[in-house]
C-alpha positions, -999 to 999 in steps of 0.1 A, spaced: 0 0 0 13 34 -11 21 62 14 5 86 -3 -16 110 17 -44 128 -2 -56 162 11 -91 163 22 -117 172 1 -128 201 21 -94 217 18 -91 212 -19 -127 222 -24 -122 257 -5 -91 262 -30 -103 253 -62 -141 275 -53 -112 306 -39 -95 305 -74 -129 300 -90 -143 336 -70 -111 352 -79 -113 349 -118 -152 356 -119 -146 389 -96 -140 411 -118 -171 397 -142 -196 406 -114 -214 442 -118 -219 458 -91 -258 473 -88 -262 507 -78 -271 511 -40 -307 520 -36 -326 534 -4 -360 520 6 -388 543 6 -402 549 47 -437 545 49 -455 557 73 -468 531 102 -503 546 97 -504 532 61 -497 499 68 -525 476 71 -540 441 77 -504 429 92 -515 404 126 -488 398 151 -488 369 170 -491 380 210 -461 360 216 -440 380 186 -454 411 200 -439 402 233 -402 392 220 -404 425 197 -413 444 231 -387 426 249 -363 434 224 -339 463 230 -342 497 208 -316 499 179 -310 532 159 
């Protein structure tokens, strides 16, 4: 039986899809960065929220 070691498939995997990423890159466009449009809570209608949702959203803390 040889002594040959193969690398594992994960690690050759990972470097073949790397190389493969690296050669599309510069094939990829790039959209153009769009802002959502706010709408007022007051428009917004006929969304339900399960009590127990309403309670974890309550819970939650207050990110800007």
């Amino acid at each position: 039986m040889p002594n040959h070691i193969a690398p594992r498939e994960s690690e050759t995997g990972l470097a073949e899809l790397r190389g493969d990423c690296a050669r599309m890159a510069p094939h990829w466009v790039v959209p153009t960065r769009t802002t959502p449009t706010r709408v007022a809570p007051a428009l917004i209608h006929g969304v339900t929220v399960p009590p127990a949702s309403a309670r974890l959203l309550d819970a939650m803390e207050d990110r800007p």
